[in-house]
PDB file with one MODEL, atoms N, CA, C and O in Angstrom:
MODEL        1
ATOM      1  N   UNK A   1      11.529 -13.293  17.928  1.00  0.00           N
ATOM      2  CA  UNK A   1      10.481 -12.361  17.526  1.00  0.00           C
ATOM      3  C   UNK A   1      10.197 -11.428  18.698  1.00  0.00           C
ATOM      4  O   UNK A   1       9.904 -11.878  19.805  1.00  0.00           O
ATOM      5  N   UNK A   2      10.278 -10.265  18.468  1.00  0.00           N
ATOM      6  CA  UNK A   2       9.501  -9.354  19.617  1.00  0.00           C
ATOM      7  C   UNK A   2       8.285  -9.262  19.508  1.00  0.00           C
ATOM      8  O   UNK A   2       7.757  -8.938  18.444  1.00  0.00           O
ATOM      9  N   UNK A   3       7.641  -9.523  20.558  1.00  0.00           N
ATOM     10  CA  UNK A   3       6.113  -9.613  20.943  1.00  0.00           C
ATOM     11  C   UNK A   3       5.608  -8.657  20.552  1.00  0.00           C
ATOM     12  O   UNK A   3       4.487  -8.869  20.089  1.00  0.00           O
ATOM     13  N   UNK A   4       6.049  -7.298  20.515  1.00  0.00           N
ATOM     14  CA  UNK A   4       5.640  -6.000  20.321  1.00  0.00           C
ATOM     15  C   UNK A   4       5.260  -6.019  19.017  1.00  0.00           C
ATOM     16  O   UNK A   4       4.091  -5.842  18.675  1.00  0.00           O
ATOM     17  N   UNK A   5       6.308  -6.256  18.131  1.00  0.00           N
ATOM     18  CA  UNK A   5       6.024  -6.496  16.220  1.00  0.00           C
ATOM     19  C   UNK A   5       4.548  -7.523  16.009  1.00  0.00           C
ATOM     20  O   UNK A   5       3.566  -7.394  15.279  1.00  0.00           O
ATOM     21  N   UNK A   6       4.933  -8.541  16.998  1.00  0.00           N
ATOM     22  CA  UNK A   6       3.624  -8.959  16.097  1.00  0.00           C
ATOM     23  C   UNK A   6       2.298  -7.975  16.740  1.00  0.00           C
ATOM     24  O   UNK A   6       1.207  -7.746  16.218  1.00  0.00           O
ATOM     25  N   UNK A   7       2.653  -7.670  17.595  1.00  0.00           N
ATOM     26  CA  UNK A   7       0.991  -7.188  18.611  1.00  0.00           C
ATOM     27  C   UNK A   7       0.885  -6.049  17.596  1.00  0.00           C
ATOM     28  O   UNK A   7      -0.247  -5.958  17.121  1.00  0.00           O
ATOM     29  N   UNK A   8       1.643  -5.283  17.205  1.00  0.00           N
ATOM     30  CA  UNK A   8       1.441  -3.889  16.454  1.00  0.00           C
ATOM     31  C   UNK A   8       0.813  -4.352  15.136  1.00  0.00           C
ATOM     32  O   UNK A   8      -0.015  -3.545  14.713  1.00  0.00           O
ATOM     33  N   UNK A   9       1.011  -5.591  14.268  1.00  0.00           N
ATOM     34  CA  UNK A   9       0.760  -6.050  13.477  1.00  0.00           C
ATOM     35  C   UNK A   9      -0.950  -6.264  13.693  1.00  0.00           C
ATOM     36  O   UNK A   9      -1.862  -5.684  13.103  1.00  0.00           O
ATOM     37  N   UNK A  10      -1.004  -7.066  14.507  1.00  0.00           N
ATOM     38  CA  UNK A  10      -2.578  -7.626  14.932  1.00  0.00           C
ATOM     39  C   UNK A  10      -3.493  -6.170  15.225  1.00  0.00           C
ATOM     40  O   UNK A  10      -4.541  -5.843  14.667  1.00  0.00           O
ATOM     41  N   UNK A  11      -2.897  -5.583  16.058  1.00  0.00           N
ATOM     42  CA  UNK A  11      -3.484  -4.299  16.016  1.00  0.00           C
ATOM     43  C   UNK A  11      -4.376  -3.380  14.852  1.00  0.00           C
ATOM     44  O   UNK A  11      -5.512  -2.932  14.693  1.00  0.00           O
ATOM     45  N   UNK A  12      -3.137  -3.425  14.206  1.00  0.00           N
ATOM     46  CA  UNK A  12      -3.522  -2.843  13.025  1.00  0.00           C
ATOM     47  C   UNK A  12      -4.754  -3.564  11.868  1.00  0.00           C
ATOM     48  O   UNK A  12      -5.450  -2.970  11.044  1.00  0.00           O
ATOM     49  N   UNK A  13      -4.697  -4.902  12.155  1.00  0.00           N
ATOM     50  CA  UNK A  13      -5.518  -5.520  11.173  1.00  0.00           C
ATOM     51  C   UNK A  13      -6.749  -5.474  11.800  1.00  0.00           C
ATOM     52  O   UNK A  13      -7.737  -5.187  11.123  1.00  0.00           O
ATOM     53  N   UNK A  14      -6.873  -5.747  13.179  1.00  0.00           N
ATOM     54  CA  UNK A  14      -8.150  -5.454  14.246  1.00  0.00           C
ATOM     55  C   UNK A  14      -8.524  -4.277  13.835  1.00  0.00           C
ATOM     56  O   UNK A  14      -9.745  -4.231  13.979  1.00  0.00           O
ATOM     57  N   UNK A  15      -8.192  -3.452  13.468  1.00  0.00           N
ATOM     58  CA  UNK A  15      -8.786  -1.788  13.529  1.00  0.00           C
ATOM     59  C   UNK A  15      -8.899  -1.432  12.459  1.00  0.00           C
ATOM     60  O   UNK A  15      -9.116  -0.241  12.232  1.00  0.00           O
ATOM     61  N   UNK A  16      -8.762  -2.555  11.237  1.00  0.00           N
ATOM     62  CA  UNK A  16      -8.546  -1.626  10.132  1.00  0.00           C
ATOM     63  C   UNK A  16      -9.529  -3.177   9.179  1.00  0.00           C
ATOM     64  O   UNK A  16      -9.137  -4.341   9.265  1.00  0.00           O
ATOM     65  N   UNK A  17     -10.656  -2.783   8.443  1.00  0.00           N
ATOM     66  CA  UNK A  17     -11.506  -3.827   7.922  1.00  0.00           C
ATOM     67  C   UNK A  17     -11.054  -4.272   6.267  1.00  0.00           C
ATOM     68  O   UNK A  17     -11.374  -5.309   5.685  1.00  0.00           O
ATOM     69  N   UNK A  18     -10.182  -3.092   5.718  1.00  0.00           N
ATOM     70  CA  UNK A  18      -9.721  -3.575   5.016  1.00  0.00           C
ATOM     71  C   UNK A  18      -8.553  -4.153   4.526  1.00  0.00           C
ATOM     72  O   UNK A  18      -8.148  -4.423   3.395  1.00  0.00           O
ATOM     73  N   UNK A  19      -8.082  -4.286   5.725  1.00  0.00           N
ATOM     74  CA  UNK A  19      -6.737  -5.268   5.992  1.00  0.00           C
ATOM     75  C   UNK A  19      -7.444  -6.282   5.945  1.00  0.00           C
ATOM     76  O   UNK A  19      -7.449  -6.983   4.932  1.00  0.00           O
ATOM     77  N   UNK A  20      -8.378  -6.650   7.307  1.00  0.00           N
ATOM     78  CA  UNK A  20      -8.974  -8.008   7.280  1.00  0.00           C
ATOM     79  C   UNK A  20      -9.364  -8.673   5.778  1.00  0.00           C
ATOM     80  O   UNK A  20      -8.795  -9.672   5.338  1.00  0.00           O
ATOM     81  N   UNK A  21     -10.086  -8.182   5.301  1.00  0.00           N
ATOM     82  CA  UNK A  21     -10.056  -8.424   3.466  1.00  0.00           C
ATOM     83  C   UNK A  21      -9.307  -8.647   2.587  1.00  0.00           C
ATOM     84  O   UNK A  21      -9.525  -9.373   1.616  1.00  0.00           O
ATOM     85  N   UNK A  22      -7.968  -7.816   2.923  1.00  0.00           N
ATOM     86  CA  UNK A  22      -6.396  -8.520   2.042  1.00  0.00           C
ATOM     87  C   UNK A  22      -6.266  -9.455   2.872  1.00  0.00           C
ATOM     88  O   UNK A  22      -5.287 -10.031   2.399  1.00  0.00           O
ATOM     89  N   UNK A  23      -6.516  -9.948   3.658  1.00  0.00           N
ATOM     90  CA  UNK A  23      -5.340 -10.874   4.482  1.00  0.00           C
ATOM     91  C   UNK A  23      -6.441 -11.941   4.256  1.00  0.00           C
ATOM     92  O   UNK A  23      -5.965 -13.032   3.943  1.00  0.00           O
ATOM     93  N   UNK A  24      -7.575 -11.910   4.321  1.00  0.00           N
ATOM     94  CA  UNK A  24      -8.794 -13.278   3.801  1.00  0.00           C
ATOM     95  C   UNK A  24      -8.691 -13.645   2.679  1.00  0.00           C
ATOM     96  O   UNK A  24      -8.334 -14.814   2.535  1.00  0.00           O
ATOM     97  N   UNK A  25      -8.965 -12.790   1.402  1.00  0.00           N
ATOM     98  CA  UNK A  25      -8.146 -13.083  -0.076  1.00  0.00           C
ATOM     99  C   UNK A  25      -7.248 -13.284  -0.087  1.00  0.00           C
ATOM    100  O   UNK A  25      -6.612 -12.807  -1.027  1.00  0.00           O
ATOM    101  N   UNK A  26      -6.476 -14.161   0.963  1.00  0.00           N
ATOM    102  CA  UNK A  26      -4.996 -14.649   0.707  1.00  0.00           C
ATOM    103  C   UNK A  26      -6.016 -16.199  -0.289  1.00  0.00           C
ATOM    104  O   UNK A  26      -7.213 -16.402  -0.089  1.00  0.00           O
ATOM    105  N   UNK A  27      -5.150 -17.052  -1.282  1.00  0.00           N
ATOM    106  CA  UNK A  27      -5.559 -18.335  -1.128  1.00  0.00           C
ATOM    107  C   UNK A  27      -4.826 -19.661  -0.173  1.00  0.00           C
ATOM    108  O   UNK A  27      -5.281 -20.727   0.242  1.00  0.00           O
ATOM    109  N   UNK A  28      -3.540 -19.030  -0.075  1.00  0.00           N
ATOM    110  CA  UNK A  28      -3.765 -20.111   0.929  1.00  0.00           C
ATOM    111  C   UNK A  28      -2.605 -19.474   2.316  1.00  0.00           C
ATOM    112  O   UNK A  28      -2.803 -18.368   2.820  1.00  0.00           O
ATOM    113  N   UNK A  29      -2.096 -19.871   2.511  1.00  0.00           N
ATOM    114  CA  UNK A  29      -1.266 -20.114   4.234  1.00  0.00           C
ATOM    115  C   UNK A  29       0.343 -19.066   3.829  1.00  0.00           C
ATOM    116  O   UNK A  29       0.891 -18.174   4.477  1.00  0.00           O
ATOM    117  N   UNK A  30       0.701 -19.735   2.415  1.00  0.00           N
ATOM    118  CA  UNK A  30       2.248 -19.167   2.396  1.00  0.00           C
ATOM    119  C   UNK A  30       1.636 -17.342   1.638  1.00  0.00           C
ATOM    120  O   UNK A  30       2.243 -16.325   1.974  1.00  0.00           O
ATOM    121  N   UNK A  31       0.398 -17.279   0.637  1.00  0.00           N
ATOM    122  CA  UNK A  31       0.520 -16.434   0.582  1.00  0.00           C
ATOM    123  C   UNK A  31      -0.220 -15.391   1.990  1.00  0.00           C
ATOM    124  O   UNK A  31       0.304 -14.320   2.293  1.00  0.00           O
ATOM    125  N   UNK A  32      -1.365 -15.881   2.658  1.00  0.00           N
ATOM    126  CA  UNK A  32      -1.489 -15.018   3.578  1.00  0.00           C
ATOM    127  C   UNK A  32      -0.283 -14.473   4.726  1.00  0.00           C
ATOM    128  O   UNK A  32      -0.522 -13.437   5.348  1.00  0.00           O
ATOM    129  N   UNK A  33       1.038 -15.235   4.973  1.00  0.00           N
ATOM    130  CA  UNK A  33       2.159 -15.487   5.214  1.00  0.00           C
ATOM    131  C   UNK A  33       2.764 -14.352   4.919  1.00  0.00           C
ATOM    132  O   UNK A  33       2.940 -13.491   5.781  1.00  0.00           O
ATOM    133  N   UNK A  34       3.319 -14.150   3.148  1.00  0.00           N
ATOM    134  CA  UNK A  34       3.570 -13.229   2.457  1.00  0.00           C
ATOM    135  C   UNK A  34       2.603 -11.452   2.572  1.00  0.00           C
ATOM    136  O   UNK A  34       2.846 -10.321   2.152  1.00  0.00           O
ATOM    137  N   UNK A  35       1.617 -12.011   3.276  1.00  0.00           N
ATOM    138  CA  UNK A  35       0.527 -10.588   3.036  1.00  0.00           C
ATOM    139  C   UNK A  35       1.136  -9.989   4.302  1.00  0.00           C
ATOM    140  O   UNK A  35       1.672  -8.891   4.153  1.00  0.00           O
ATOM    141  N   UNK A  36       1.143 -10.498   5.458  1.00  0.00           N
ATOM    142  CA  UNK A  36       1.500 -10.407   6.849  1.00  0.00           C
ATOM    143  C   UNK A  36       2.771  -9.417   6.898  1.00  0.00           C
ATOM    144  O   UNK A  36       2.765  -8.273   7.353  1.00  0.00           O
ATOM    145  N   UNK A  37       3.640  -9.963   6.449  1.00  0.00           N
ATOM    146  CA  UNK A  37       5.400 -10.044   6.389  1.00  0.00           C
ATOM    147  C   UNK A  37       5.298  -8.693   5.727  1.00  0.00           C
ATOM    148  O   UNK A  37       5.999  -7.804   6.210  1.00  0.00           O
ATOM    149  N   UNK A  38       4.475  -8.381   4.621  1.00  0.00           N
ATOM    150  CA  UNK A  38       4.915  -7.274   4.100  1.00  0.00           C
ATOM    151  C   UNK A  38       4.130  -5.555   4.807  1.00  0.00           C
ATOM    152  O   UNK A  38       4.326  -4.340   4.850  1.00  0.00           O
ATOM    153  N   UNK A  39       3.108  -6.727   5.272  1.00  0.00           N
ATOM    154  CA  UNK A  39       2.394  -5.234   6.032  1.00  0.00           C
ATOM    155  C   UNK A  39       3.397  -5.293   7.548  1.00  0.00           C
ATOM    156  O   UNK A  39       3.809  -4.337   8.204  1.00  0.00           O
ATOM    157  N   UNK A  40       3.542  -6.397   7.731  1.00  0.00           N
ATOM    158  CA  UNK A  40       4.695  -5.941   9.238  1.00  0.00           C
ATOM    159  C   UNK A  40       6.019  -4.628   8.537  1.00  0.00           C
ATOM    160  O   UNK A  40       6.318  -3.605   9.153  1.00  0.00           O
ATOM    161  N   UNK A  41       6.602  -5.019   7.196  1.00  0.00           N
ATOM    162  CA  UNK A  41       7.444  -4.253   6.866  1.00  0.00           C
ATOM    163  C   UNK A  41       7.496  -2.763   6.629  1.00  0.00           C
ATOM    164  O   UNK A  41       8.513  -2.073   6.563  1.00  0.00           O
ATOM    165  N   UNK A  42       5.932  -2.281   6.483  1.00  0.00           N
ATOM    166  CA  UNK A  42       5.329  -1.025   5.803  1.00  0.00           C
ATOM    167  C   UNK A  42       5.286  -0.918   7.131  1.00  0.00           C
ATOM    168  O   UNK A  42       5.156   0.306   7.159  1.00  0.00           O
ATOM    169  N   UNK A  43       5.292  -1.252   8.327  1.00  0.00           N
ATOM    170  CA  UNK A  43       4.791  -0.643   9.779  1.00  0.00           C
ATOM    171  C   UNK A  43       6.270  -0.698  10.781  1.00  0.00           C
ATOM    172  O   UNK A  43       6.386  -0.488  11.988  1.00  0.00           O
ATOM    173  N   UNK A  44       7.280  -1.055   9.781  1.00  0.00           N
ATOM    174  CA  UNK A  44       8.616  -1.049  10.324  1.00  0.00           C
ATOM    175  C   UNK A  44       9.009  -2.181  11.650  1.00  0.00           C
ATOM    176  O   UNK A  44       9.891  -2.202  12.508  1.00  0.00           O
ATOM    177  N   UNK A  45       7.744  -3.158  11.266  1.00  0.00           N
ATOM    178  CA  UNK A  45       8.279  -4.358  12.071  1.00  0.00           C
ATOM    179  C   UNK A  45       8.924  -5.631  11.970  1.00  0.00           C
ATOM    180  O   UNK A  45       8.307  -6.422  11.255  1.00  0.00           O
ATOM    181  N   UNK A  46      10.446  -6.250  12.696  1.00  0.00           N
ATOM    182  CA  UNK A  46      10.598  -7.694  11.811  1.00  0.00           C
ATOM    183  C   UNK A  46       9.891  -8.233  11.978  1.00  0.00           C
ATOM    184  O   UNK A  46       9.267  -7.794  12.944  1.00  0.00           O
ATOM    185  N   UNK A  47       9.377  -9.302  11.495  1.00  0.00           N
ATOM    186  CA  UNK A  47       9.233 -10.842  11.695  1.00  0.00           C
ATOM    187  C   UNK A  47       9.477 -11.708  10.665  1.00  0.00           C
ATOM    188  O   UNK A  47       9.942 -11.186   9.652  1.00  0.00           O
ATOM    189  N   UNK A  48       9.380 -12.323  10.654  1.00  0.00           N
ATOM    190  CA  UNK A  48       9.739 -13.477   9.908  1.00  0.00           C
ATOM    191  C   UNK A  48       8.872 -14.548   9.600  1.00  0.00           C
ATOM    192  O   UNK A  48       7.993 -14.644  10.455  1.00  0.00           O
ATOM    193  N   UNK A  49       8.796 -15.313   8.780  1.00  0.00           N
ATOM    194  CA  UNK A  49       8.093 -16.308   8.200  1.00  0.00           C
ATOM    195  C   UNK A  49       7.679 -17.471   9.654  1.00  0.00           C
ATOM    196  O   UNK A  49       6.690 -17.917  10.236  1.00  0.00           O
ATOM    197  N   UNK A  50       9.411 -17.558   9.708  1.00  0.00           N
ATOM    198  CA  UNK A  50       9.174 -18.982  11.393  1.00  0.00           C
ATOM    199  C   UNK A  50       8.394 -17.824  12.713  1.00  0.00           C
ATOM    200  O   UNK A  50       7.553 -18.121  13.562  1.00  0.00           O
ATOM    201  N   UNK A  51       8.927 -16.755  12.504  1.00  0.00           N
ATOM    202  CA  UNK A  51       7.691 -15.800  13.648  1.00  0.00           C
ATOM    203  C   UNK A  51       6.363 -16.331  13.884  1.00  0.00           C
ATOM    204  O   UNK A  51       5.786 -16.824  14.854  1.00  0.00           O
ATOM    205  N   UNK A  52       5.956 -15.972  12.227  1.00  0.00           N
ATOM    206  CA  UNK A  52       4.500 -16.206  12.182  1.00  0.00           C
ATOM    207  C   UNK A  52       4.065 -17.650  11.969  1.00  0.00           C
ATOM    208  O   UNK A  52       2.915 -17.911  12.320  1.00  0.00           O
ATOM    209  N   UNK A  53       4.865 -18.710  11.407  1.00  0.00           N
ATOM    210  CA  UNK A  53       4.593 -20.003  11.846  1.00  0.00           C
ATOM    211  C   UNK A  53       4.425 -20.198  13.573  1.00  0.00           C
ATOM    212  O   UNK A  53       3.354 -20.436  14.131  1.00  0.00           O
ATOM    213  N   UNK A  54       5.679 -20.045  14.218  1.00  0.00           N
ATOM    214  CA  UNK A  54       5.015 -20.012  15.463  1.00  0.00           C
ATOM    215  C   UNK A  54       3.923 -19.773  16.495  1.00  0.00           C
ATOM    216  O   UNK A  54       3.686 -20.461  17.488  1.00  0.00           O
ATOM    217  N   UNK A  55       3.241 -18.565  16.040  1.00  0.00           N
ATOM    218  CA  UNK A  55       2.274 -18.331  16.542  1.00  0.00           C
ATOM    219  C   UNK A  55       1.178 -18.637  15.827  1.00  0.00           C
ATOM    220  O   UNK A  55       0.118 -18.232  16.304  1.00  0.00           O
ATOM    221  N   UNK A  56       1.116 -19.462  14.439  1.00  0.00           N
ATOM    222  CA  UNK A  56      -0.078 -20.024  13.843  1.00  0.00           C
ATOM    223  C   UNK A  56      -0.142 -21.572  14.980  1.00  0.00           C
ATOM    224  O   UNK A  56      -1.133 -21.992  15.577  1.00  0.00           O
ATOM    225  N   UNK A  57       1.315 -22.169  14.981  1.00  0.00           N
ATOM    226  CA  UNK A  57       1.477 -23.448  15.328  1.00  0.00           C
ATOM    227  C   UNK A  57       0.793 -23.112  17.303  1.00  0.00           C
ATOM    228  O   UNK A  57      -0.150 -23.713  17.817  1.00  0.00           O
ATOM    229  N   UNK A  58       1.436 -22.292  17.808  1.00  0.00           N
ATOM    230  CA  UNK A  58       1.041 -22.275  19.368  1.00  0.00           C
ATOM    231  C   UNK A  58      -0.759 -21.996  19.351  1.00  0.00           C
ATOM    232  O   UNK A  58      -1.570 -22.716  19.934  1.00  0.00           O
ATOM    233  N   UNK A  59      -1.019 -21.034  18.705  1.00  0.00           N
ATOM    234  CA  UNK A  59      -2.886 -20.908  18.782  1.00  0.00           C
ATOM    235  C   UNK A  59      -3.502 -22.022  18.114  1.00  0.00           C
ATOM    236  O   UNK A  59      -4.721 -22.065  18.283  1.00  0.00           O
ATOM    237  N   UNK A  60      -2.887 -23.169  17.222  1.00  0.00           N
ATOM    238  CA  UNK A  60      -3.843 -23.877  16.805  1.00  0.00           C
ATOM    239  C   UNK A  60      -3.530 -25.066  18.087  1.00  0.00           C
ATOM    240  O   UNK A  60      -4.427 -25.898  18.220  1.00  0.00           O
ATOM    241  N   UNK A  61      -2.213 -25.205  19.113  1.00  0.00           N
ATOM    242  CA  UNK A  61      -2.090 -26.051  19.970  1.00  0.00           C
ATOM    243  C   UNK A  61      -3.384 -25.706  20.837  1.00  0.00           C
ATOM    244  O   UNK A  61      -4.170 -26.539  21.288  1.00  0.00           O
ATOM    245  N   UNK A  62      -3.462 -24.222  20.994  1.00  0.00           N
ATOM    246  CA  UNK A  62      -3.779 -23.700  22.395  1.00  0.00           C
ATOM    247  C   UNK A  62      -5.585 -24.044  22.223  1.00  0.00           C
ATOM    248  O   UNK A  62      -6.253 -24.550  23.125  1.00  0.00           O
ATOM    249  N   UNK A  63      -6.069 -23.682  21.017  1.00  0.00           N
ATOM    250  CA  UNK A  63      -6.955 -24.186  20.242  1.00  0.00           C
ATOM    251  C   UNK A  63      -7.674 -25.611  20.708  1.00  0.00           C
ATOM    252  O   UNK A  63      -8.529 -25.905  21.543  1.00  0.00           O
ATOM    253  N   UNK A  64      -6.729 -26.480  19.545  1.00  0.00           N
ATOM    254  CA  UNK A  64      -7.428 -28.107  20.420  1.00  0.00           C
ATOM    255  C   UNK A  64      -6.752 -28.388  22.208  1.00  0.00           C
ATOM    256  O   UNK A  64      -7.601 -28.970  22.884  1.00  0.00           O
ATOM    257  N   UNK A  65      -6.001 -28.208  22.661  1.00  0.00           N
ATOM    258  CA  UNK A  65      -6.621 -28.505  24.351  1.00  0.00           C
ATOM    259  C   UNK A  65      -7.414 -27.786  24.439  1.00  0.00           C
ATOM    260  O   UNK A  65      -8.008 -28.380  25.339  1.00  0.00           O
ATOM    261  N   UNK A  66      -8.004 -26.930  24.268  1.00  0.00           N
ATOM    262  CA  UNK A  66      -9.107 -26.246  24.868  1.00  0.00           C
ATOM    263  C   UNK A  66     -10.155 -27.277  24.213  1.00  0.00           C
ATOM    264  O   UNK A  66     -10.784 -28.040  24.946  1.00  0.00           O
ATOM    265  N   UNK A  67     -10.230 -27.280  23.619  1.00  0.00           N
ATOM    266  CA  UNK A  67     -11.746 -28.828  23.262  1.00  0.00           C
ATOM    267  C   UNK A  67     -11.239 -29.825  23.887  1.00  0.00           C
ATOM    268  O   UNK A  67     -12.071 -30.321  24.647  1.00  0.00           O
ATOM    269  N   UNK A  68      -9.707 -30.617  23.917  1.00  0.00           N
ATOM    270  CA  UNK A  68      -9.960 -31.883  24.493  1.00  0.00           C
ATOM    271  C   UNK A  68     -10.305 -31.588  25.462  1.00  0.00           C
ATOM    272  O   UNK A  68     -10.972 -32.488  25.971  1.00  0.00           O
ATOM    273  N   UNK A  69     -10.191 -30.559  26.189  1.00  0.00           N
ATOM    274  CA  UNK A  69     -10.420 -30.262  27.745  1.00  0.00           C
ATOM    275  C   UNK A  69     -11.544 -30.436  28.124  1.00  0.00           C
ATOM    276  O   UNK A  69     -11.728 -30.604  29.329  1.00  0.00           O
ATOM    277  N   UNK A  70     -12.544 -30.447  27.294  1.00  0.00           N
ATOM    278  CA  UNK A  70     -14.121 -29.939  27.586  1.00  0.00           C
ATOM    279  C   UNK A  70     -14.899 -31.411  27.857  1.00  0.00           C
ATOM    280  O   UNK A  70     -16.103 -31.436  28.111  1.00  0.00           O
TER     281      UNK A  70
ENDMDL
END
């Protein structure tokens, strides 16, 4: 995955409130997944499904150590 695709991705949903709203009316994980993938595509970025698993899976790691830590 290039770092760049997803950051341009996040970008865009940060700045834009009614992205945040499609991407919350997802119901669950594969379709918010599917919401992602296709707005990366309209913005001419790859990623991929295991892309964005990855970085769900690393922030929810990065997530709990930060509490066990505490």
């Amino acid at each position: 995955m290039a770092i760049q695709d997803f950051l341009t991705i996040r970008t865009a949903v940060l700045n834009d409130a009614a992205l945040q709203e499609q991407l919350r009316a997802a119901p669950d994980e594969a379709a918010l997944f599917e919401r992602v993938l296709a707005l990366g595509r309209e913005r001419g970025c790859d990623l991929s499904e295991q892309d964005l698993r990855f970085v769900v899976d690393t922030n929810r790691r990065n997530w709990l150590e930060r509490w066990l830590h505490q």
